[in-house]
C-alpha positions as CSV (number, residue, x, y, z in Angstrom):
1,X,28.5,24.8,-25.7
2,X,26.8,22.3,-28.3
3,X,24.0,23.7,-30.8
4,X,21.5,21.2,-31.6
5,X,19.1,22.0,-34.7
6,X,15.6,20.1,-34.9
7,X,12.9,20.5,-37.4
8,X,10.3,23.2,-37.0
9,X,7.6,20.4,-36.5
10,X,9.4,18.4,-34.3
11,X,9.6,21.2,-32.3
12,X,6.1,22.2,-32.5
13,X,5.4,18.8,-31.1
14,X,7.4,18.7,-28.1
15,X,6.0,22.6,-27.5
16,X,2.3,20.9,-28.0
17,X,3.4,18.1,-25.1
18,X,5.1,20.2,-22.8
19,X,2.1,22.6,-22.4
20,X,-0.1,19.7,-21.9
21,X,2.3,18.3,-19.6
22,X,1.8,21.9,-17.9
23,X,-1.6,22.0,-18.0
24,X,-1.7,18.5,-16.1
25,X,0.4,19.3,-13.3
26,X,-1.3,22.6,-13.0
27,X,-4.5,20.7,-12.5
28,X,-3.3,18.4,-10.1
29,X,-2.0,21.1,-8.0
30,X,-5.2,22.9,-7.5
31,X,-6.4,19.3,-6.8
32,X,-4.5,18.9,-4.4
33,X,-4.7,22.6,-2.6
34,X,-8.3,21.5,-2.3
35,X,-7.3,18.5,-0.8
36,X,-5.4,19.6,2.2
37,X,-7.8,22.8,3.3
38,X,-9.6,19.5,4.9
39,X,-6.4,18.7,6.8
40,X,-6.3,20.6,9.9
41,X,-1.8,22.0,10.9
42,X,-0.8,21.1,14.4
43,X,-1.9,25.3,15.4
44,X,-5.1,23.8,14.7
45,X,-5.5,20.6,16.4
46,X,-4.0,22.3,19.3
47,X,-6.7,24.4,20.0
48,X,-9.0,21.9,19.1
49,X,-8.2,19.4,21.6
50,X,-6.9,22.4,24.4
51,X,-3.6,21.0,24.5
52,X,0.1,22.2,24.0
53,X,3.0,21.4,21.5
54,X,4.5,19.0,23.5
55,X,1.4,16.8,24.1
56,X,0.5,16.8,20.4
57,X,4.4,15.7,19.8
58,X,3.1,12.9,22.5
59,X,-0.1,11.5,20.9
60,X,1.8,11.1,17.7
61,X,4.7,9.5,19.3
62,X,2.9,7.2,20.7
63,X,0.3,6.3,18.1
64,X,-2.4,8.1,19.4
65,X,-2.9,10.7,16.5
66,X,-2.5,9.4,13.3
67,X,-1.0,12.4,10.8
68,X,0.3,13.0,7.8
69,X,3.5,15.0,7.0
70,X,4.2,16.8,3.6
71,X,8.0,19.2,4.1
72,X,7.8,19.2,7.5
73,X,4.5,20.2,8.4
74,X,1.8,17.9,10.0
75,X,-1.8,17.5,9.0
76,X,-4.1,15.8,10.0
77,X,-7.6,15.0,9.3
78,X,-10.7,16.4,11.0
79,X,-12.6,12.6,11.3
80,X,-9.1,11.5,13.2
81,X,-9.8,14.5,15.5
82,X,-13.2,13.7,16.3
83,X,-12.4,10.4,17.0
84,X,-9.6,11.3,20.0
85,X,-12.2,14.0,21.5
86,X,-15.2,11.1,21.3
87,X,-12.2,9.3,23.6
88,X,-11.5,11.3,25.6
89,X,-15.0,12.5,26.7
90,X,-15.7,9.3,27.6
91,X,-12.8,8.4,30.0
């Protein structure tokens, strides 16, 4: 194992950084938590639009649902909903 030694301030610095560098990613997070309770998971959209599993695997197959995917879970947004209901009322 190597030791490294650094000066007290130096070390305060980098301390200073990193918690700011904390701070920022901890802000972003929230952010973003806030961002996706607009997104609707495919549970959702399912019993939105009365369909099954298998037909919402279809729509965005074939184009017909746009969605978003963060770690393997879909999302998608409520105004892209609307849209394929509007659609489909009036077919």
């Amino acid at each position: 194992m190597e030791i490294v030694n650094i000066e007290a301030r130096t070390f305060e610095a980098m301390m200073t950084r990193f918690e700011a560098l904390v701070k920022k990613v901890d802000s972003l997070n929230s952010e973003q938590d806030k961002g996706l309770k607009k997104w609707l998971d495919n549970q959702d959209v399912c019993l939105i639009l009365n369909i099954s599993k298998r037909t919402l695997q279809t729509y965005r197959d074939n184009g017909t649902l746009p969605y978003s995917q963060v770690n393997h879970k879909m999302y998608y947004k409520p105004s892209e909903i609307e849209q394929v209901l509007s659609k489909s009322v009036t077919k």
